[in-house]
PDB file of N, H, CA, C and O in Angstrom:
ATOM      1  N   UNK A   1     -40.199  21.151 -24.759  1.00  0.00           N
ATOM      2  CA  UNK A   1     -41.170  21.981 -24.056  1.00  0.00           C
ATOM      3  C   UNK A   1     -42.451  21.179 -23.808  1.00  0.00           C
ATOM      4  O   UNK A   1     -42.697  20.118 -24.383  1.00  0.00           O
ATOM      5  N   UNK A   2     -43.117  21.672 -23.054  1.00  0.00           N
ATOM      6  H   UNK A   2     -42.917  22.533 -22.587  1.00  0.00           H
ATOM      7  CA  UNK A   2     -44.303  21.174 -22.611  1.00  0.00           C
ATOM      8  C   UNK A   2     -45.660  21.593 -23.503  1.00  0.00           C
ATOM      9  O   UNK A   2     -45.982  22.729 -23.849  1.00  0.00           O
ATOM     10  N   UNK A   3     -46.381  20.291 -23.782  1.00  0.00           N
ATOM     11  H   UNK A   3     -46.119  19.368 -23.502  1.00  0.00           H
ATOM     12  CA  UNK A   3     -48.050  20.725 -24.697  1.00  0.00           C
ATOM     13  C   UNK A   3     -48.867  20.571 -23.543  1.00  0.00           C
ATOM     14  O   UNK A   3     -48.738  19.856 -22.550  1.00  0.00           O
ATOM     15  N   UNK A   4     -50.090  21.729 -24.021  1.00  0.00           N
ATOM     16  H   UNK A   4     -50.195  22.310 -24.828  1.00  0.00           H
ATOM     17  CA  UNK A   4     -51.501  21.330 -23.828  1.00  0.00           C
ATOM     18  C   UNK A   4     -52.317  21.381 -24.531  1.00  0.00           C
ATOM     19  O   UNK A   4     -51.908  21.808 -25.611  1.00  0.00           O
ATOM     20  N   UNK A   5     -53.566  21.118 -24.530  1.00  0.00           N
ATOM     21  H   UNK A   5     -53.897  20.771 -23.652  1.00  0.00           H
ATOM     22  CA  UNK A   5     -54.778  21.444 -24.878  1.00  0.00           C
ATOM     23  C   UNK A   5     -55.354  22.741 -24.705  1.00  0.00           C
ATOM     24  O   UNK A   5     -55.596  23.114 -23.557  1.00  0.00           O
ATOM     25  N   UNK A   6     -55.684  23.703 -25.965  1.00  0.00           N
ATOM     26  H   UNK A   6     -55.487  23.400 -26.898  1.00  0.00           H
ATOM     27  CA  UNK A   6     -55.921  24.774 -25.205  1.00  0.00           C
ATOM     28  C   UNK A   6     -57.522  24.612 -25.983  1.00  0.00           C
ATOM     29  O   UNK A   6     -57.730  24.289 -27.153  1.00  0.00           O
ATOM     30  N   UNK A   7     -58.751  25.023 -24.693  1.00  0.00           N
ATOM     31  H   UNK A   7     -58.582  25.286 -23.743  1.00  0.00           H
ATOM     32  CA  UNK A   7     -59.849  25.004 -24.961  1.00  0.00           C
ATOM     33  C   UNK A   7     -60.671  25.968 -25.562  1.00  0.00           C
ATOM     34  O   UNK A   7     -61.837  25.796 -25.918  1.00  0.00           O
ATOM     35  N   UNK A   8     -59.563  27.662 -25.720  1.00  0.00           N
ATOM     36  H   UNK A   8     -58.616  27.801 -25.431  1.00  0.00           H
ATOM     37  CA  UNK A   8     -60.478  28.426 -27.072  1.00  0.00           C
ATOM     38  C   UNK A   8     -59.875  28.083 -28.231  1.00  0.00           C
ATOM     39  O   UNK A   8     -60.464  27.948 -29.303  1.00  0.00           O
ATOM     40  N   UNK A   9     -58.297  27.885 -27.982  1.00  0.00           N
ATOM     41  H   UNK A   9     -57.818  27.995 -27.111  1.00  0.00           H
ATOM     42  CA  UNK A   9     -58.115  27.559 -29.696  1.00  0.00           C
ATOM     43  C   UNK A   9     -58.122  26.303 -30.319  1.00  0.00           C
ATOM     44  O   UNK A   9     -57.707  26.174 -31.471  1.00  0.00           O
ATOM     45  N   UNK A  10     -58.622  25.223 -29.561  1.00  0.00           N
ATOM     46  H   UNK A  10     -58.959  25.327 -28.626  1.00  0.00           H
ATOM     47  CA  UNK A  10     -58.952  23.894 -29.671  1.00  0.00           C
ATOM     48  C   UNK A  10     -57.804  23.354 -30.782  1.00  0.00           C
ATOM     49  O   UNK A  10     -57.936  23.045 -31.966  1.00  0.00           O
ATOM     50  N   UNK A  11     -56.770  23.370 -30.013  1.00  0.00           N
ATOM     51  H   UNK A  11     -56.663  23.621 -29.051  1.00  0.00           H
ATOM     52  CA  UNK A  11     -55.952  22.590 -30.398  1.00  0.00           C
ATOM     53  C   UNK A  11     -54.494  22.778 -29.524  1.00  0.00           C
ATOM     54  O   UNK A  11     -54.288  23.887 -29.032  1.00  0.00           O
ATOM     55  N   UNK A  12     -53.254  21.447 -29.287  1.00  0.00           N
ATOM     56  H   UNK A  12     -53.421  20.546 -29.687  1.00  0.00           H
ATOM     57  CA  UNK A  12     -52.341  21.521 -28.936  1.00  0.00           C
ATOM     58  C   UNK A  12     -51.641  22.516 -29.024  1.00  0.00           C
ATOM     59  O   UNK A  12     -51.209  22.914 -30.106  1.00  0.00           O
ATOM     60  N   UNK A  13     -51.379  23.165 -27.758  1.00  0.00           N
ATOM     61  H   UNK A  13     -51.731  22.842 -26.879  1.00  0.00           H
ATOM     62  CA  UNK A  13     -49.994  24.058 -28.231  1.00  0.00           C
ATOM     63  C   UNK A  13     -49.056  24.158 -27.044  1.00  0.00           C
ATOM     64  O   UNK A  13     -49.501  23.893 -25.927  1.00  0.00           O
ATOM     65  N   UNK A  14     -47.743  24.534 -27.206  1.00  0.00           N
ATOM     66  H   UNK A  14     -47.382  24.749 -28.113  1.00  0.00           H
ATOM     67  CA  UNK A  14     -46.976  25.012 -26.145  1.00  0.00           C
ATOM     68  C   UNK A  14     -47.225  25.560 -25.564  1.00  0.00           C
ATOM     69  O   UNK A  14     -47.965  26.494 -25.874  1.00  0.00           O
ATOM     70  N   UNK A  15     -46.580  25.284 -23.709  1.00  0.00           N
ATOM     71  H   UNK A  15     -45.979  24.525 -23.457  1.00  0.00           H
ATOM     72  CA  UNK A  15     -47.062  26.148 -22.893  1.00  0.00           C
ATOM     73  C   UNK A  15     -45.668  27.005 -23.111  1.00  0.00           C
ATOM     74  O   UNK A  15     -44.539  26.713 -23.504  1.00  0.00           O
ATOM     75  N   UNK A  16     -46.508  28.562 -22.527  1.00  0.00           N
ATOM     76  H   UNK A  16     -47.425  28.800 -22.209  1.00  0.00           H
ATOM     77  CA  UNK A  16     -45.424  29.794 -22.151  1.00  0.00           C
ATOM     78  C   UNK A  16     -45.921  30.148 -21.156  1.00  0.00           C
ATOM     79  O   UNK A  16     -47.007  30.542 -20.731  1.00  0.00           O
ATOM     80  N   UNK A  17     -44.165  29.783 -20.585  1.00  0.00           N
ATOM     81  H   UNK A  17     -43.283  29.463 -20.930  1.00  0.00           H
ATOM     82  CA  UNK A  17     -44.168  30.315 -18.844  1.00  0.00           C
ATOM     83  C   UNK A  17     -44.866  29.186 -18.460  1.00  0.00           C
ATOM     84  O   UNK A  17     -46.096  29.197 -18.503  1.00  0.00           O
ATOM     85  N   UNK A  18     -44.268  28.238 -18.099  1.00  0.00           N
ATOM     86  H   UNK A  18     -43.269  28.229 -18.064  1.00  0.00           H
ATOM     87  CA  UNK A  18     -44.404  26.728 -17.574  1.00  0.00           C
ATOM     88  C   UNK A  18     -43.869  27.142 -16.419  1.00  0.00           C
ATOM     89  O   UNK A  18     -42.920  27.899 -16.215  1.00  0.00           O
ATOM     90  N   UNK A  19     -44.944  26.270 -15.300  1.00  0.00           N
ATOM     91  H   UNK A  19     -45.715  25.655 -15.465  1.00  0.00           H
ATOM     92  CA  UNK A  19     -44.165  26.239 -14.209  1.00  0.00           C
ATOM     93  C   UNK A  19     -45.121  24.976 -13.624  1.00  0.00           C
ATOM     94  O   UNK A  19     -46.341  24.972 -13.786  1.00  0.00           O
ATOM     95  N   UNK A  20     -44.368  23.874 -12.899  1.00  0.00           N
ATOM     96  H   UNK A  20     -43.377  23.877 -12.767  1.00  0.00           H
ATOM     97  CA  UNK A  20     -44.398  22.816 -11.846  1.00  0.00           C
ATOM     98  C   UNK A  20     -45.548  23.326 -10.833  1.00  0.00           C
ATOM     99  O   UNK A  20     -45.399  24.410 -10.268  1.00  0.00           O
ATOM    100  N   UNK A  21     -46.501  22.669 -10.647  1.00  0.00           N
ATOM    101  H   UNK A  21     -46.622  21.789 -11.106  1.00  0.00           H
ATOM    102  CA  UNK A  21     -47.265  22.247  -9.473  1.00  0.00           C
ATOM    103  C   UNK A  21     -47.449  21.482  -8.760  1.00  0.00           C
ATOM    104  O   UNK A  21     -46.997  20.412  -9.169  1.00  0.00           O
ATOM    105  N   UNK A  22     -47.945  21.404  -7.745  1.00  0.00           N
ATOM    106  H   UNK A  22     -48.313  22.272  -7.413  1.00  0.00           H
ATOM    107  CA  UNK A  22     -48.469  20.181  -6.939  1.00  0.00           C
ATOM    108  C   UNK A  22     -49.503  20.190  -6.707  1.00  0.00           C
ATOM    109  O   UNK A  22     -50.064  21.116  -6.123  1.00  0.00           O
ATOM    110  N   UNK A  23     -50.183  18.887  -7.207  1.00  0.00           N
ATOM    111  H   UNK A  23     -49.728  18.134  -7.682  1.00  0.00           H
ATOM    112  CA  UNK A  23     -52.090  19.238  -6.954  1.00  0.00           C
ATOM    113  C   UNK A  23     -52.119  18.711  -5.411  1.00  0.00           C
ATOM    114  O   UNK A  23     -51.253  18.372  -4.605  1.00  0.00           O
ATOM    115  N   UNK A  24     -53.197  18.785  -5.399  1.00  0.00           N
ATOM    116  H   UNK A  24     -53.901  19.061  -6.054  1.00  0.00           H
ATOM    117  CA  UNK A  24     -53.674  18.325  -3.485  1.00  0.00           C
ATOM    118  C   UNK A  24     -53.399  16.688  -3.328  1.00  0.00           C
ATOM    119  O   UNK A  24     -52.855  16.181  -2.347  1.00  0.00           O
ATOM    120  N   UNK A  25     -53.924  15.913  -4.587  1.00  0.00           N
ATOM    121  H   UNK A  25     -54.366  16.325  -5.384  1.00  0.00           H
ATOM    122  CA  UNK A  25     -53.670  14.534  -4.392  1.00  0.00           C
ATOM    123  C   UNK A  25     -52.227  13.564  -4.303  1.00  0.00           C
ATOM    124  O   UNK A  25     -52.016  12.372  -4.077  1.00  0.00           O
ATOM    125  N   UNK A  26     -51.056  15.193  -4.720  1.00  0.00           N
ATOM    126  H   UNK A  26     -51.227  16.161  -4.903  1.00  0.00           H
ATOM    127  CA  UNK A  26     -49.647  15.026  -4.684  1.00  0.00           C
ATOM    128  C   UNK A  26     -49.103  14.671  -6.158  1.00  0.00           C
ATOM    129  O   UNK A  26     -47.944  14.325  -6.385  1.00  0.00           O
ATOM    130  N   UNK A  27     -50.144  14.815  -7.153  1.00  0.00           N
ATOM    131  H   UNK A  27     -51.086  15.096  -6.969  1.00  0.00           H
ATOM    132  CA  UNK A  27     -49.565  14.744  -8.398  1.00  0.00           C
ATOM    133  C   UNK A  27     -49.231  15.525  -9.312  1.00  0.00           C
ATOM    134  O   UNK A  27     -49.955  16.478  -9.600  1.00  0.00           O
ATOM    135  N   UNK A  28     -47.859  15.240 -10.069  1.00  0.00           N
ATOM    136  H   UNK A  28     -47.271  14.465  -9.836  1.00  0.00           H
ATOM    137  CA  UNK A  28     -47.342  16.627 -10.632  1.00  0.00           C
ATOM    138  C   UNK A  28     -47.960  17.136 -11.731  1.00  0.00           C
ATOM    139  O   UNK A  28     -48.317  16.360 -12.617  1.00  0.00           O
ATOM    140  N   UNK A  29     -48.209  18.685 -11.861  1.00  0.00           N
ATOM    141  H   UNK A  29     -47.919  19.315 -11.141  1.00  0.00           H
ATOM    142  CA  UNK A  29     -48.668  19.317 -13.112  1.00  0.00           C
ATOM    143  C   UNK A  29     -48.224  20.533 -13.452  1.00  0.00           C
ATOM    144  O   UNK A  29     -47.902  21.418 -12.659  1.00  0.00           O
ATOM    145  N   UNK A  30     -48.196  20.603 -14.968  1.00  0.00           N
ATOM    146  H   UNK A  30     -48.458  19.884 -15.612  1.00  0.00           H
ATOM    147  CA  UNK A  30     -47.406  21.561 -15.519  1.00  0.00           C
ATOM    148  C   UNK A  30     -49.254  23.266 -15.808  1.00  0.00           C
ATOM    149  O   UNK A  30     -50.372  23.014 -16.256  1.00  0.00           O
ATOM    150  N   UNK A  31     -48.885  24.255 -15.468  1.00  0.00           N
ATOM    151  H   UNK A  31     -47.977  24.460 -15.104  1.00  0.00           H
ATOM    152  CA  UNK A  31     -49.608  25.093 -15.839  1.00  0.00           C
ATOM    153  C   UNK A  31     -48.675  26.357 -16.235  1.00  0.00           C
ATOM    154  O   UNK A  31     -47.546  26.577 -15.795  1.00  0.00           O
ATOM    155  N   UNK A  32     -49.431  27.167 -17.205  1.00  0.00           N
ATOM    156  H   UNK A  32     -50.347  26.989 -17.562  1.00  0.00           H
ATOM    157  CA  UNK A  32     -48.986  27.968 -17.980  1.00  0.00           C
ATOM    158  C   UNK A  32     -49.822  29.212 -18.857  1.00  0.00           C
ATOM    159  O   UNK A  32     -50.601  29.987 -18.302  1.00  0.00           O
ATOM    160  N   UNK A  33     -49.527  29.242 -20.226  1.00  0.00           N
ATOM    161  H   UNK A  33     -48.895  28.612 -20.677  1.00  0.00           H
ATOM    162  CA  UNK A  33     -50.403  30.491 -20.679  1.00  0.00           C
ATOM    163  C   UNK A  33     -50.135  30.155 -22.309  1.00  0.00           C
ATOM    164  O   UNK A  33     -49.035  30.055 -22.853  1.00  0.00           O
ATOM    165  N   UNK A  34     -51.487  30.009 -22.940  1.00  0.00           N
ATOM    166  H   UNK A  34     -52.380  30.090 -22.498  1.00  0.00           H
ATOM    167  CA  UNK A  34     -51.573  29.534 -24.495  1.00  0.00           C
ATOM    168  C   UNK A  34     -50.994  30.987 -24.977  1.00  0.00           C
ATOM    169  O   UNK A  34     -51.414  32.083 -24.605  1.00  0.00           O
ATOM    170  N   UNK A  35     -49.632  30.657 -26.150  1.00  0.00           N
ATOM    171  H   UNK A  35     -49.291  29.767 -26.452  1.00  0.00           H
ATOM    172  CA  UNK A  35     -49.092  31.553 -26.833  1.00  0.00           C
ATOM    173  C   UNK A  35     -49.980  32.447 -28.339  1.00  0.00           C
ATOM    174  O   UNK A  35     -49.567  33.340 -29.078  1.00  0.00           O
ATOM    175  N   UNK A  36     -50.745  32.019 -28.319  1.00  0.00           N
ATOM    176  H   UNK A  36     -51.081  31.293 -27.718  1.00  0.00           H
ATOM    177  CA  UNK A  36     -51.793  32.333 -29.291  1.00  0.00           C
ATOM    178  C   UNK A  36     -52.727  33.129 -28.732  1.00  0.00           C
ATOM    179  O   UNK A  36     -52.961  34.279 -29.105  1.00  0.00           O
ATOM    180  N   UNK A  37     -53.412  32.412 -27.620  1.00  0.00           N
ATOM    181  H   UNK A  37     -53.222  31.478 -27.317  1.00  0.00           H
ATOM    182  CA  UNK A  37     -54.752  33.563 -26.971  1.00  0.00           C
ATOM    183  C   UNK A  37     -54.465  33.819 -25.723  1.00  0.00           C
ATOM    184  O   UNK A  37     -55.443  34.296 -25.147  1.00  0.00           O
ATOM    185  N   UNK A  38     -53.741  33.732 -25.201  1.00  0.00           N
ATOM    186  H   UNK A  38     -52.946  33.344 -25.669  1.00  0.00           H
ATOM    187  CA  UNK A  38     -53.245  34.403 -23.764  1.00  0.00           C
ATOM    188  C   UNK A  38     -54.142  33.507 -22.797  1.00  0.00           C
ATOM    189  O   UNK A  38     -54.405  34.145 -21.778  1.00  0.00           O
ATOM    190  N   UNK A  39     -54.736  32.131 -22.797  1.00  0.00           N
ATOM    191  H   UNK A  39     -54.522  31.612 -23.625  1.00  0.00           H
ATOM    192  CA  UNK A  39     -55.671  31.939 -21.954  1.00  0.00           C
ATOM    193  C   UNK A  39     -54.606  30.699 -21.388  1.00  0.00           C
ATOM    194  O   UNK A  39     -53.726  30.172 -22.068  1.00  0.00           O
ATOM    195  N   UNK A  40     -54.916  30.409 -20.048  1.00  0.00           N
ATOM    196  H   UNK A  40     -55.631  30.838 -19.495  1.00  0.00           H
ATOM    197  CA  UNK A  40     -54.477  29.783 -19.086  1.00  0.00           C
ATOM    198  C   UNK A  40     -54.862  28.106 -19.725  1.00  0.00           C
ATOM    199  O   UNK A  40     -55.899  27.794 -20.310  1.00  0.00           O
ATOM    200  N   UNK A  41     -53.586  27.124 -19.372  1.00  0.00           N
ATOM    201  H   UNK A  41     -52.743  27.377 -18.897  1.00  0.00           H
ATOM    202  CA  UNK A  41     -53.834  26.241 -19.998  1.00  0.00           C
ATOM    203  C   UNK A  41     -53.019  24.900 -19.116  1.00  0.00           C
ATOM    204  O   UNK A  41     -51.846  25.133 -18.824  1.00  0.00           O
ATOM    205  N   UNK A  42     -53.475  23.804 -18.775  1.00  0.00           N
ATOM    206  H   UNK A  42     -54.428  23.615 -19.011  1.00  0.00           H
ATOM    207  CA  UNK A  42     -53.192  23.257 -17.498  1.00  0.00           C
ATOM    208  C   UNK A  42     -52.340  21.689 -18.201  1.00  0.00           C
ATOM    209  O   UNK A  42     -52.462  21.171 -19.311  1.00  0.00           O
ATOM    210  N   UNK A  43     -51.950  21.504 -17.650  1.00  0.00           N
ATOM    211  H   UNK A  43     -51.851  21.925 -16.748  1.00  0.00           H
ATOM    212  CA  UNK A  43     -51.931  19.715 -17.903  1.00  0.00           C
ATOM    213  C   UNK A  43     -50.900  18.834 -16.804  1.00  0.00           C
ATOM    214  O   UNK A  43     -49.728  19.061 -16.503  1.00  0.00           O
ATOM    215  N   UNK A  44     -51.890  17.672 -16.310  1.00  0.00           N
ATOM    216  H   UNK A  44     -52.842  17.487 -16.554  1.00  0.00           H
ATOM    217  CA  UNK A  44     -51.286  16.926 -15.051  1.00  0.00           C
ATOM    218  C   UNK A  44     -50.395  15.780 -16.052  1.00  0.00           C
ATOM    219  O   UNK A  44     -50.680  15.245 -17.123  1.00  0.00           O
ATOM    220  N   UNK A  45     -49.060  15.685 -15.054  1.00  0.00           N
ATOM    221  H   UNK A  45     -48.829  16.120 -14.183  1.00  0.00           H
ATOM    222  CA  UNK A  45     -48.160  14.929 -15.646  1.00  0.00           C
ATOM    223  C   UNK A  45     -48.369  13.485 -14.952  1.00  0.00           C
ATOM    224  O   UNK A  45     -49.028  13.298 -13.929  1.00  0.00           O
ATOM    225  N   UNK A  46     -47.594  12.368 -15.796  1.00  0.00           N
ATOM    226  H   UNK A  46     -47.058  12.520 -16.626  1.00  0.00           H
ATOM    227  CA  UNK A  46     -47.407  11.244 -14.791  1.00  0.00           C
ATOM    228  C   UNK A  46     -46.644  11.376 -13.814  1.00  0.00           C
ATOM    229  O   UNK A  46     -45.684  12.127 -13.639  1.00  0.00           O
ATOM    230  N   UNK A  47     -47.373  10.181 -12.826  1.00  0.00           N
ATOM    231  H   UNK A  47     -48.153   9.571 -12.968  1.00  0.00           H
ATOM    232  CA  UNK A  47     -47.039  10.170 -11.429  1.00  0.00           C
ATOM    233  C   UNK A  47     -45.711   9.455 -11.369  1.00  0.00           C
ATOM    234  O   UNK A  47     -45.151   9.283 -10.286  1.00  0.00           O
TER     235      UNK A  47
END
């Protein structure tokens, strides 16, 4: 599964409900929802 950084509970966690993006500059990123505080939690993958 996929980590991020989540910035209220300041620390790594799994994303829930991952899903694939495409930023504008064409690079891929994973966004989702911290399983702990429900807050939105982002992270750009390598190109």
């Amino acid at each position: 599964m996929a980590t991020a950084y989540c910035m209220k509970c300041r620390k790594k966690v799994e994303i829930r409900n991952p899903s694939r993006v495409m930023l504008k500059n064409r690079r891929p990123a994973t966004r989702g929802v911290c399983p702990a505080c429900g807050t939105k939690v982002f992270r750009i993958e390598k190109a």
